[in-house]
TIFI-559865 format. One record per atom (N, C-alpha, C): atom name; residue in one letter; chain; x, y, z. Coordinates in pm, whole numbers, m for minus. Atoms other than C-alpha are relative to their C-alpha. Layout:
residues N
<CA,a,A,<X,Y,Z>>;
...
end
This chain:
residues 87
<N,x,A,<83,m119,0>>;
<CA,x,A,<0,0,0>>;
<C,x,A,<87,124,0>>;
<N,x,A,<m81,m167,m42>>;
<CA,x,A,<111,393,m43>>;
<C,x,A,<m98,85,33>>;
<N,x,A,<76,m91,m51>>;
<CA,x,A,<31,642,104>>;
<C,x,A,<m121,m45,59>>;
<N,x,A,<71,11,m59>>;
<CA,x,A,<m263,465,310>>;
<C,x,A,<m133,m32,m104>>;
<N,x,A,<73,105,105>>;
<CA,x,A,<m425,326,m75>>;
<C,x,A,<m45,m110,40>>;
<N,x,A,<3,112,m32>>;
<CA,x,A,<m618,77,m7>>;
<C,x,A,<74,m97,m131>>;
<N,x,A,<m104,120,73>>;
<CA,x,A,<m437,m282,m166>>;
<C,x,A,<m136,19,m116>>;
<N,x,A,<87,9,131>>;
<CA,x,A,<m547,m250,m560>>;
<C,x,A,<m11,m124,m20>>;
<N,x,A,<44,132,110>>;
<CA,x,A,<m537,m664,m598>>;
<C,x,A,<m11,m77,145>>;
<N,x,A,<m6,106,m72>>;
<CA,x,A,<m576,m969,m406>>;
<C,x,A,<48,m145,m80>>;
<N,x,A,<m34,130,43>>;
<CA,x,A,<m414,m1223,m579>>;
<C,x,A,<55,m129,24>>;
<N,x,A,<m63,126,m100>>;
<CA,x,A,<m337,m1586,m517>>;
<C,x,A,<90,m143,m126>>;
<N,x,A,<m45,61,84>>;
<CA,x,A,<m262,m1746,m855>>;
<C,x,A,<110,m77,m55>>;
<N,x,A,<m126,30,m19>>;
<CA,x,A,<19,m1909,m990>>;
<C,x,A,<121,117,m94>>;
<N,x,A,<m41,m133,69>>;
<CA,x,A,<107,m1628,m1222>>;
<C,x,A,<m14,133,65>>;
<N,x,A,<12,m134,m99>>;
<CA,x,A,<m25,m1363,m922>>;
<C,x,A,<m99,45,m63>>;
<N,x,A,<135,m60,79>>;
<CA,x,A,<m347,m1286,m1148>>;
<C,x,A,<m90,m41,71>>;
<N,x,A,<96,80,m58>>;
<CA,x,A,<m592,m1467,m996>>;
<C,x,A,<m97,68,109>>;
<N,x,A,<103,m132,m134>>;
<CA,x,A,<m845,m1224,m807>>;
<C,x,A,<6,87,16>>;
<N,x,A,<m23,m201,39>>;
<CA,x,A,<m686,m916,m937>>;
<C,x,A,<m152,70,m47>>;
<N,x,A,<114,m87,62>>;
<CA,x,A,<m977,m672,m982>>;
<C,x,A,<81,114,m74>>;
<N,x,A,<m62,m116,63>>;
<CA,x,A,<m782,m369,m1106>>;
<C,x,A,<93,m32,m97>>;
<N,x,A,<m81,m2,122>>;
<CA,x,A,<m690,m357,m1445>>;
<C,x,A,<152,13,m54>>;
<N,x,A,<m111,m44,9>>;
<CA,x,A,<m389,m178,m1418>>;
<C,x,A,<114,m126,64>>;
<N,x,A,<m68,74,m89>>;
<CA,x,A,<m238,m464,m1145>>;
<C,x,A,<m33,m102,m94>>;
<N,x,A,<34,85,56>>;
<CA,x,A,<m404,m713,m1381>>;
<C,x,A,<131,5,m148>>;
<N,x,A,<m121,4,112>>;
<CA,x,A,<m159,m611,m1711>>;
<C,x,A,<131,m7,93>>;
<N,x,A,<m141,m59,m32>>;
<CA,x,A,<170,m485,m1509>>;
<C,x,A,<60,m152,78>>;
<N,x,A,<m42,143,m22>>;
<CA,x,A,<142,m891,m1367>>;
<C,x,A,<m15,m85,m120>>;
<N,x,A,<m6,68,106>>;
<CA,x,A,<101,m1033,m1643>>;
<C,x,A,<114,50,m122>>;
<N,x,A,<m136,m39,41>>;
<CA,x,A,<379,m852,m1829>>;
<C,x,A,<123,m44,101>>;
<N,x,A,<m92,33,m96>>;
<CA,x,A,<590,m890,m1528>>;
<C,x,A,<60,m179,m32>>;
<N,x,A,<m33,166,30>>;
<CA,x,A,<583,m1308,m1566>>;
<C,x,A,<m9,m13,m164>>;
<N,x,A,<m88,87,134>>;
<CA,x,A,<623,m1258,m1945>>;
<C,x,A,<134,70,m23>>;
<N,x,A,<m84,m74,m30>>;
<CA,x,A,<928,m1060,m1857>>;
<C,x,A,<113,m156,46>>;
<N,x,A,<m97,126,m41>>;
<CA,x,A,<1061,m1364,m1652>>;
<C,x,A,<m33,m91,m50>>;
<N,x,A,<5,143,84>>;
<CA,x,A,<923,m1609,m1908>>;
<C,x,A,<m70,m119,67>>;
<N,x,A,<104,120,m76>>;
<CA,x,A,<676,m1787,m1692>>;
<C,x,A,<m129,m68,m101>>;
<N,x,A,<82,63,97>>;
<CA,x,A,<566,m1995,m1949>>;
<C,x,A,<m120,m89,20>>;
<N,x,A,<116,111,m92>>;
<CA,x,A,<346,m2234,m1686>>;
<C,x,A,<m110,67,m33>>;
<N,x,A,<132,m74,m78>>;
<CA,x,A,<93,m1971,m1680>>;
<C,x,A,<m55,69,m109>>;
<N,x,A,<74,m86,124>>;
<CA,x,A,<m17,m1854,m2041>>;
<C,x,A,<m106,6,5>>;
<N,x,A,<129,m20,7>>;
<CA,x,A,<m349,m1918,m1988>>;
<C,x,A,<m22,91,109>>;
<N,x,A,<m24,m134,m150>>;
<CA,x,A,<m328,m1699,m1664>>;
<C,x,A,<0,150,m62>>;
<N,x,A,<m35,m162,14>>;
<CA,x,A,<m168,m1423,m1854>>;
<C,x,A,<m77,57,m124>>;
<N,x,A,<88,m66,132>>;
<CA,x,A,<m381,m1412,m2173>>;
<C,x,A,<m104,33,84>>;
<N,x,A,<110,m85,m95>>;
<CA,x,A,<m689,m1361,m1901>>;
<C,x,A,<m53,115,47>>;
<N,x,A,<m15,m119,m67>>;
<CA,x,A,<m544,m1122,m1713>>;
<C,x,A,<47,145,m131>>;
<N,x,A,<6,m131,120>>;
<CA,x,A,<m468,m924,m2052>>;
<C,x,A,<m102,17,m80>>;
<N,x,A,<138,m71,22>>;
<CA,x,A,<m810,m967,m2171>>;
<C,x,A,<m56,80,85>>;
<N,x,A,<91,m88,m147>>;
<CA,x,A,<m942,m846,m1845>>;
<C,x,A,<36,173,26>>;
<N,x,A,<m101,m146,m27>>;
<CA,x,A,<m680,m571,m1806>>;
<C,x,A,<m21,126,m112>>;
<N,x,A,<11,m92,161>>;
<CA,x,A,<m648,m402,m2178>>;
<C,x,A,<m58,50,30>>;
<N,x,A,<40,m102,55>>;
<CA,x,A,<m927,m271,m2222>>;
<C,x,A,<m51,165,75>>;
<N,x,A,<12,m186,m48>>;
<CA,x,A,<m977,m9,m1951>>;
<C,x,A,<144,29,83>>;
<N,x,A,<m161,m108,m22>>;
<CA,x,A,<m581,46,m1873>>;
<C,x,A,<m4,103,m88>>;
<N,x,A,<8,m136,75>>;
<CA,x,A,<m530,371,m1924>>;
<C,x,A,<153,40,m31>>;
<N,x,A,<m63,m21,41>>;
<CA,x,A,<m207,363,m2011>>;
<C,x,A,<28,m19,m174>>;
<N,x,A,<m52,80,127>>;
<CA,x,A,<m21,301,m2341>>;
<C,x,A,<25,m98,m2>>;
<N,x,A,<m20,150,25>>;
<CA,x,A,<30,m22,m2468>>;
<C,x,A,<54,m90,m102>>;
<N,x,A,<m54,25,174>>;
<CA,x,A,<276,m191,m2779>>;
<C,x,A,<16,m147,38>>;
<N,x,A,<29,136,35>>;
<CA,x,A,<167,m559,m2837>>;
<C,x,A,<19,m84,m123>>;
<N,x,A,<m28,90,135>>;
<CA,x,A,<331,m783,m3057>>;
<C,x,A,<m39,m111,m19>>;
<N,x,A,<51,97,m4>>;
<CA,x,A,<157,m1083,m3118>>;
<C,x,A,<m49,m85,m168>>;
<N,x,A,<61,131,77>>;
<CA,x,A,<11,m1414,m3305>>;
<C,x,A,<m82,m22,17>>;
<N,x,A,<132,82,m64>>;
<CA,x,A,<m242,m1538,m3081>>;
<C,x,A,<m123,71,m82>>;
<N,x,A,<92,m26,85>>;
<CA,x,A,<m551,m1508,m3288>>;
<C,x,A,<m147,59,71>>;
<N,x,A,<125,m77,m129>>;
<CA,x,A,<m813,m1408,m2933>>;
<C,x,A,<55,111,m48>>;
<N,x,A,<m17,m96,m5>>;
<CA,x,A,<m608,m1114,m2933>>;
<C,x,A,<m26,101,m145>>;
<N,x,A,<68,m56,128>>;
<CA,x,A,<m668,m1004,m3313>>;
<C,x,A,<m193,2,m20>>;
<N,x,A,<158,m25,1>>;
<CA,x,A,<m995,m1079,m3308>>;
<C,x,A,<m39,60,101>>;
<N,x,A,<78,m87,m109>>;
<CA,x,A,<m1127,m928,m2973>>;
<C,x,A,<56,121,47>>;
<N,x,A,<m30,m178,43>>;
<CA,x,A,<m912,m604,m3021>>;
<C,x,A,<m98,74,7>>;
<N,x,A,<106,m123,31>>;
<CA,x,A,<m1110,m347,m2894>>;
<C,x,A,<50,124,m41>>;
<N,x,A,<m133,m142,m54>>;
<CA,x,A,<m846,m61,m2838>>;
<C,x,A,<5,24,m208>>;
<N,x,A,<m72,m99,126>>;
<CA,x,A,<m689,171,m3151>>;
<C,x,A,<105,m152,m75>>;
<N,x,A,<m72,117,24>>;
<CA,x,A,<m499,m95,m3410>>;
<C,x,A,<109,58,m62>>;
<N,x,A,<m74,m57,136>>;
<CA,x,A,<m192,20,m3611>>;
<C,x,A,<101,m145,m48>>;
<N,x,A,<m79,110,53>>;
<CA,x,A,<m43,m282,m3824>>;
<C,x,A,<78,33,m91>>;
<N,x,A,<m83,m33,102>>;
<CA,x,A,<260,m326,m4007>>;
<C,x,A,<30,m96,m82>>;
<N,x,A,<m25,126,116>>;
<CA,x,A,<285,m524,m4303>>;
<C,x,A,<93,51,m136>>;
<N,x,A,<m145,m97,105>>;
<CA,x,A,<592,m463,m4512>>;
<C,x,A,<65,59,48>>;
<N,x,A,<m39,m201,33>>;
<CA,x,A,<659,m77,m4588>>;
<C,x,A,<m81,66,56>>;
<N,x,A,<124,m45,m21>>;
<CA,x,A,<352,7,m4468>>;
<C,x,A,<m81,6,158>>;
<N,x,A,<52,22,m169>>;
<CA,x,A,<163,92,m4146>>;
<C,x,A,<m199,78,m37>>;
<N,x,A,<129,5,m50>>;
<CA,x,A,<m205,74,m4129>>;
<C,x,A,<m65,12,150>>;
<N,x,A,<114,m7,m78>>;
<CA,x,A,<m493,196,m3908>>;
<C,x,A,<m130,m70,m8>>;
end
């Protein structure tokens, strides 16, 4: 806690997602374990980045394959194919 915040997550998971309510705590763990490559827990962390995305209010640069994440893209898209960068 800072400054007398109450605790933004409660998590118990094996990835630390697991009962996060707050979006923000929901991405910044789930980046965090794909940072250290916690590969056990993909289904954990694709969750917690559906859950998270779409109302973090930060910025966000996602490189990906996984085909959930193309399709259920809600957010702004810019793709690059080639030479070229699409909206």
């Amino acid at each position: 806690m800072r400054g007398g915040e109450p605790p933004r997550h409660v998590g118990c998971g094996p990835s630390g997602t697991a009962g996060v309510r707050d979006p923000v705590v929901q991405v910044e763990r789930a980046v965090e374990a794909l940072a250290r490559g916690d590969d056990g827990a993909s289904a954990a962390l694709a969750t917690a980045l559906e859950l998270g995305l779409p109302d973090f209010p930060g910025a966000v640069v996602v490189a990906s394959h996984d085909r959930w994440l193309g399709e259920d893209w809600v957010g702004e898209r810019l793709e690059l194919s080639g030479e070229t960068l699409e909206r």
